[in-house]
Structures are given as structure tokens and as C-alpha cells.
N, C-alpha and C positions, 0 to 999 in steps of 0.2 A: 436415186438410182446410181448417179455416179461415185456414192460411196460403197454403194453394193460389191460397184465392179472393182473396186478397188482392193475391198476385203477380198476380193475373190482373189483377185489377182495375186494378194500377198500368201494368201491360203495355198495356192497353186504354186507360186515360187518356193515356200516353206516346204511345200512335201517335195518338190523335186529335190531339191537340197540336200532334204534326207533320205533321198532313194537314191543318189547318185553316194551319197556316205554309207549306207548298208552294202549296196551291190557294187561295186567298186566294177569299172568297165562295165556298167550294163547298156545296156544299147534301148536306144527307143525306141525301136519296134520291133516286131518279129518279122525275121527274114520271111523273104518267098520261099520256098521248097522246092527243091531241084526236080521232086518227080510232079510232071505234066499231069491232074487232076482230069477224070472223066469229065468231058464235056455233060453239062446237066440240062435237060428237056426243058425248054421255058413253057410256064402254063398259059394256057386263054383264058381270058375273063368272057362273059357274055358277049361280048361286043366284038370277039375277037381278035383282041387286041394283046400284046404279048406281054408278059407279068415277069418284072425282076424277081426271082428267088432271094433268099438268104445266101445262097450258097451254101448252108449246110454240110459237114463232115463231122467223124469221127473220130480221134483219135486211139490209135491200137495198143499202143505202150507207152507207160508212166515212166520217167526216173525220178529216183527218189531226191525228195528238195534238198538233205544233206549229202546227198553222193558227192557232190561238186563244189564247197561251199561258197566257193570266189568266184561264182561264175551267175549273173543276170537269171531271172527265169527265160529271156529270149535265148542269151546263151545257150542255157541246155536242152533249151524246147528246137535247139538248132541242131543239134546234137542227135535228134528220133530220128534215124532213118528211114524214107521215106513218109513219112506222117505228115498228115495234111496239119500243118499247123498254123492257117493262116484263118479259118473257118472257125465259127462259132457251132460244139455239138451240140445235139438237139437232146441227148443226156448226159449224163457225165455220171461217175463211178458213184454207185447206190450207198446211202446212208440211213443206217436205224433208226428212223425218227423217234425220238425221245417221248414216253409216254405221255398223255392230257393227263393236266394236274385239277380240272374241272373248276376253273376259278375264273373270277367277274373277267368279264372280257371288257374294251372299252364302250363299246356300246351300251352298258348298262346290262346287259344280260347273262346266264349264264349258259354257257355253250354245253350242249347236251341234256339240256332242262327247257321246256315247255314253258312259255309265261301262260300259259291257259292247261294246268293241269287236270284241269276235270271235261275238258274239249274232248273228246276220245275218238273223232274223227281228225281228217280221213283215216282208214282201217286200210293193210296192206290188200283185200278184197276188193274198197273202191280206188285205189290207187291202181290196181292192175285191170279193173275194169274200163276207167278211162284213158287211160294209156290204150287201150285195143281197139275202145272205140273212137278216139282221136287219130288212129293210125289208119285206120281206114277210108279215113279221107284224105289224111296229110300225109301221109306212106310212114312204113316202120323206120323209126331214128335207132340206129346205132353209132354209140363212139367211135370216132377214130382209134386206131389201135397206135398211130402216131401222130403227132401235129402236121396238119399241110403246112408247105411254103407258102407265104404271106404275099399277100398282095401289096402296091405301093401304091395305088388308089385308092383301096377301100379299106376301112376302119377294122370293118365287123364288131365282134365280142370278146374279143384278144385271144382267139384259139392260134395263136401263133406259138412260135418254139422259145423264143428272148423273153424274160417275165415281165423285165423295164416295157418291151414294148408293147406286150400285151397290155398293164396298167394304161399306158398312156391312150391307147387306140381305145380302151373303156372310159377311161377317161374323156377321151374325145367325143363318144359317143353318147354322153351321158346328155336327158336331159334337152335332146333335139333329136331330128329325125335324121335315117343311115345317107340320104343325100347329104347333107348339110356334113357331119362328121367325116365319112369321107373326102367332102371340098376342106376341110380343117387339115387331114392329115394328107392330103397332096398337096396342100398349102407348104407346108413344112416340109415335104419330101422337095419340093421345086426350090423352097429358097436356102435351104440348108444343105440340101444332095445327099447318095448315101454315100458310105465308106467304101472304096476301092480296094483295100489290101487289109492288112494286117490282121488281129484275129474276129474281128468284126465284119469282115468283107461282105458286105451287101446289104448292109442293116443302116439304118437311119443314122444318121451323123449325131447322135444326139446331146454330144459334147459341144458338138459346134452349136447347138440349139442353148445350151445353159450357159455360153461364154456370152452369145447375143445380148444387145440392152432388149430389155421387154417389148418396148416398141416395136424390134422388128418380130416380135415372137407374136406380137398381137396384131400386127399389120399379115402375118404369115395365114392365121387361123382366124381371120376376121369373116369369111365369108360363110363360115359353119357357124357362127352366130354363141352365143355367151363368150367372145373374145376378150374381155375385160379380166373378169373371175379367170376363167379356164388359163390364159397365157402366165394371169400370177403363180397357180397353182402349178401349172407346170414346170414354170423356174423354178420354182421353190423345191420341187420333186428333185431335178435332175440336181439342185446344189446337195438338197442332202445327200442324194445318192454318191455324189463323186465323191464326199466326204466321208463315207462310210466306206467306200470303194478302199480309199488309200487310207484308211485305218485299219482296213481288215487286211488290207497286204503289210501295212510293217507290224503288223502283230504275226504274222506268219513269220516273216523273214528276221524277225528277233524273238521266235520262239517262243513270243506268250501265246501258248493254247491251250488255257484256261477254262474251266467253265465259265465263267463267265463273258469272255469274249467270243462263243459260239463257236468254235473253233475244235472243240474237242471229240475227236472221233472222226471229224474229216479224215476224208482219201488223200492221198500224196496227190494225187493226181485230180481233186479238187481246190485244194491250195497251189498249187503251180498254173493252173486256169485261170485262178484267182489274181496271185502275181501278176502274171502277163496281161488280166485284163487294167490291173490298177496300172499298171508301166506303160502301157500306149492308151491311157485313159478313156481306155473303152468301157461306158457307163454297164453296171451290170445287176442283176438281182438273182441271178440263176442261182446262188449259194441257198435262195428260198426253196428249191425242191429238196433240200435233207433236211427240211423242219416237220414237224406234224401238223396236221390241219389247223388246230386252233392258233399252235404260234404263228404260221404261214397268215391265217387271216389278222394277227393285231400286230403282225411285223406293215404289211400292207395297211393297215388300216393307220399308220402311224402319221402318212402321207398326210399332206392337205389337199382338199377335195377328194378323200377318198373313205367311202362309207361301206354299209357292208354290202350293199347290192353290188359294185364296182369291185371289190374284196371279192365275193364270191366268186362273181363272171370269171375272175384270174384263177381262181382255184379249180371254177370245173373244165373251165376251154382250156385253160396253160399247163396247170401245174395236174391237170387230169385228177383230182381230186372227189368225189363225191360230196356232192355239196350244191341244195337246193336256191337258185337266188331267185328273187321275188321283183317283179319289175309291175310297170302298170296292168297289164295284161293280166300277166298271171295272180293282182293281188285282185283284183276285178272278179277274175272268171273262178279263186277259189272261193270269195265271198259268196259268190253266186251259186257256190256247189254246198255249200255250208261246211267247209273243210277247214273255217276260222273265224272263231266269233264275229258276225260283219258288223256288231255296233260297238265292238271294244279291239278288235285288228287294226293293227295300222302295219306301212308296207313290214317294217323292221321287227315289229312284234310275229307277222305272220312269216316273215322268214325264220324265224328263233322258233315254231311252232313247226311247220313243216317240215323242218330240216331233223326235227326229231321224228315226226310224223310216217315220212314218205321212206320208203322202202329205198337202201342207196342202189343196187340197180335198174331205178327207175328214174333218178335226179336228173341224168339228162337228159332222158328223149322224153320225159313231160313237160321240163322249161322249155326246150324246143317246141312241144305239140302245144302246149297253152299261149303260146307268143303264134307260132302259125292261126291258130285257130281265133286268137281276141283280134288279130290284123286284118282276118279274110270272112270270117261268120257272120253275117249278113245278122244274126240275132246277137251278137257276142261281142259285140263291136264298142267301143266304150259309150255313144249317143246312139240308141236304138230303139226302133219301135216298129209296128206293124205297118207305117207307110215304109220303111227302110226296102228300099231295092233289093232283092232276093230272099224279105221274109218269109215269101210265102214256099221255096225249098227248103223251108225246115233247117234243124241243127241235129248232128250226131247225139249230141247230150241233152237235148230238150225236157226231156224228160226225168232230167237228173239237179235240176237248175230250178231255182226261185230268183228271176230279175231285180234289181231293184236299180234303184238310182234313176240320172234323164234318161228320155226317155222320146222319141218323137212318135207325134200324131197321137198321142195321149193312149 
């Protein structure tokens, strides 16, 4: 470990070296902004109790990254008049996502191909049927039309607006129950803090989280339970990320925008976001929403501990993507529906199945309606049987379902 921190360390003095040599006076942070920001409404959680925002803004006008060339990206992001430029936007200037080339993904599969090609269920008929009648007990799900501000207690499923934090919060949640992941990630919000200023204001410290030795990362998320794995994994996350962070700012700032450094066809005004976040080493992955789906999911899936069920969750709550993910519940209750071979599915084959299958305006509020419905269905439930308490109110879909697996009361 202590050689770990060392490479880090030398890794971290090399790049500032050569960011202080590209940008000559560049300043470590970005200023405050002179004009006084709208006071922003804190939310309530259940409990009533008052919830930190991201603090969220948007910036209104780009300059161009050559206009100035001697001058930091804090420099000229000092320069906007008026512009909030202390805040992380919850989008940033839209980019063509470059066509699917339809080729092996890492998982073994191929994305937009079926591994059960002769499966010919479900039919966009019972995909829209159970959607109606799952709605009527669990109420109609529609997407947000934009991400909520995040909570600092609770986990969820990463519908947050920062993509890093979305990953980690699925991450967290992965594999234990929403108590437990939540005490994980208030774990790390208490011993780390979030950011105060600069263009990350309100969002997890999570540089201070990958500078930490592991110990305290694992003494942090020790009471959400797999602390061992999860705190490796998550080191390991935020090194690679800071490392790709400040290789994609001096490729900017010395003008390799190559194809192949992903670079090509960015907004000015993505690579100067970009800049500014590598210069105050605010961890980032937002450069992921101008990829297309499939790169989006094997850029994420490159991660350690991160598979395609965790991959997806990012893609349909973050990066607002369509895109089916397959969790217990829902590989349970499709078995059950006969919507994937249930004695040759497994979770990973049934998500590669579905995700061709399911109609894309129906991806989210069915993983919503099948996770509500396998959590609270007294018949649906992963051990069930007719002594089960509330079997005998029936299930919306009773009639659409062959049980199989344990079972109580025989």
C-alpha cells in the first residue's frame, strides 16, 4: 500500500509539473464569481430532514480554448461574465454520438443481438401489457425529464447528474440491501466531506477519497457490508479515473484531438470543462454522455467491479440512455413470465436478450415496475408460497406467470 501511495504520489507531482509547463500562470482553482447565485431550495428526505444539493448550474457562454492561448482554463473561465462557473452542469454542449460498430463487447456478447435467437418472447404486445398491468398497482413510472439533486445519505441507483458518482453510488449498492449502501456512502460522505467551492461545489470529495490509504476507505464503508472487495475496487476506480482525467486535459491543451484520443468533435466548451476539472482535480466521467450507448457501456464496464447490471443502471438513471438492466427481481419475475429461457438464462445472458426484446420506451418504468413488484408481491417475492402472508390477495400478473424455484409451505 505504501508503495501504491507513492506511485501516486510521484504520478500526481509529474502531472502538475507538466500543467504548470503547458499553462504557464495557471491558477489552481477557479475563482468564485462575482455575481451572487440564486439561493437553491434544499429537499426533504422522508424523514424530513434537509438534503445537500449538488448545487447544480449552467453555464451560458463558451470561449474558445485558442482565443487566449497563455492564459489557464481557470483564467478564462474567469473571464465569463457573470457565469456560474464554480458549479458542475448537469449537461454540457451536445455531441453526435458516433455510430455502433456492432462488435463483441467485453462481456462476451454481442450488443444488439439476442443470445437466444429463436426466444421470440416477450412481443412488444406483452411488454406493454405488463407494464399496464404492473402500473396499476405500483402507479405509472415516467422518466425524469431531468436528473434530481442527489442525496448525501442515500445511495439509490445512480439517477444522479455526475456519472463518477452515479457508478460509485451503484457500485455501492451492488450486492446488499438500500440500508446497508446508503450507511456505505454516508460512511464516505462523513469521513471525506463534500467539496465547498470550486467547480465541483457540493459533490463528494472524491479525490480526497483516492488520495486516502485503503484502510481508511474501508473503515469508512465498513458498516454497508462487502468492505474488503468494494473499498479495493473503488481505489482502483478513482486512480484510474484521475489518470485519464489529466491525460485527457494535456491532450487537449497540446492539441492532440485525434481520433483516437476521443477527443474529436468535442465542443470548445467541453474540453475547457474538461480542463478545469483536471486543474482542480475534480474526479470526472461526464465526457461519457457524447459517447453512444454501447461505447458508454464498455468505457464503464472497464472499471473493476463493474459488470453490466452496474454498467447499465449508469446508462438508464445518469446518462438517461434506454437501456434494460436485469437485477434479481427482474431476472426472477422474467423467468417466471417466460420472457427468457429459464433453464438456459442467466442474469447477463437475460439482459443481452431483453435489451433487444423490450420496446425502448418501456425500459424504465418496467425495471422500476418489476423491482417494485418482486420487493412487495406477496406471490413474487424471491421464497414464496401459499402460507406466504398476503397470498391469498392474489397478483396482478397471476395469470401470466408459471412459479418455479423455493418455494414455502410446499
Amino acid at each position: 500500500m505504501d508503495r501504491r501511495v507513492t506511485r501516486s504520489a510521484a504520478r500526481q507531482a509529474v502531472s502538475a509539473a507538466k500543467i504548470q509547463t503547458l499553462t504557464a500562470g495557471s491558477a489552481a482553482s477557479l475563482p468564485t464569481p462575482s455575481a451572487t447565485p440564486a439561493p437553491k431550495r434544499r429537499r426533504l428526505n422522508e424523514d424530513g430532514v434537509g438534503e445537500l444539493p449538488h448545487n447544480l448550474g449552467l453555464a451560458t457562454t463558451v470561449p474558445s480554448l485558442n482565443s487566449t492561448p497563455n492564459l489557464s482554463a481557470a483564467q478564462r473561465l474567469k473571464n465569463i461574465k457573470g457565469e456560474r462557473i464554480d458549479t458542475l452542469p448537469p449537461t454540457l454542449p451536445p455531441i453526435s454520438p458516433a455510430p455502433g460498430k456492432g462488435k463483441k463487447s467485453n462481456y462476451g456478447l454481442t450488443p444488439g443481438a439476442t443470445p437466444f435467437p429463436d426466444w421470440d418472447r416477450p412481443t412488444a404486445k406483452e411488454c406493454e401489457e405488463v407494464n399496464r398491468l404492473l402500473s396499476t398497482v405500483h402507479g405509472e413510472i415516467v422518466p425524469p425529464t431531468t436528473i434530481p439533486e442527489p442525496s448525501l445519505t442515500v445511495t439509490g441507483c445512480g439517477e444522479v447528474p455526475s456519472v463518477l458518482d452515479a457508478l460509485i453510488r451503484t457500485l455501492l449498492s451492488g450486492a446488499t440491501t438500500g440500508n446497508n449502501s446508503a450507511l456505505a456512502f454516508n460512511g464516505l460522505v462523513q469521513k471525506f466531506g463534500i467539496l465547498g467551492e470550486g467547480i465541483g461545489k457540493g459533490s463528494v470529495n472524491w479525490d480526497a477519497v483516492r488520495r486516502a490509504p485503503l484502510k481508511e476507505v474501508f473503515e469508512a464503508i465498513k458498516s454497508g457490508g462487502l468492505a474488503d472487495i468494494k473499498s479495493k475496487n473503488l481505489k482502483k476506480i478513482l486512480d484510474m479515473v484521475h489518470q485519464e482525467n489529466q491525460e485527457r486535459r494535456d491532450k487537449i491543451v497540446k492539441g492532440k484531438e485525434d481520433t483516437d484520443s476521443g477527443l474529436k468533435g468535442e465542443s470548445e466548451g467541453r474540453k475547457l470543462y474538461d480542463v478545469a476539472c483536471a486543474e482542480q482535480n475534480f474526479l470526472s466521467l461526464n465526457h461519457l454522455h457524447g459517447l453512444d450507448t454501447q461505447q458508454a457501456m464498455t468505457e464503464l464496464m472497464k472499471y473493476p467491479g463493474i459488470g453490466p447490471k452496474t454498467a447499465a443502471c449508469v446508462l438508464l438513471f445518469c446518462l438517461q440512455r434506454p437501456c434494460f438492466a436485469v437485477d434479481t427481481h427482474i431476472f426472477r419475475i422474467t423467468k417466471w413470465l417466460n420472457w427468457v429461457p429459464p433453464d438456459r438464462a442467466t442474469e447477463i445472458t437475460a439482459f443481452s436478450h431483453l435489451e433487444v426484446r423490450i420496446p425502448d420506451h418501456l425500459k424504465y418504468s418496467l425495471h422500476q415496475l418489476f423491482i417494485r413488484h418482486g420487493k412487495t408481491c406477496p406471490r413474487c417475492r424471491a421464497i414464496t408460497g401459499q402460507s406466504s402472508a398476503g397470498w391469498e390477495d392474489g397478483c396482478v400478473i397471476d395469470h401470466l406467470v408459471t412459479r418455479t424455484g423455493k418455494k414455502k409451505g410446499g
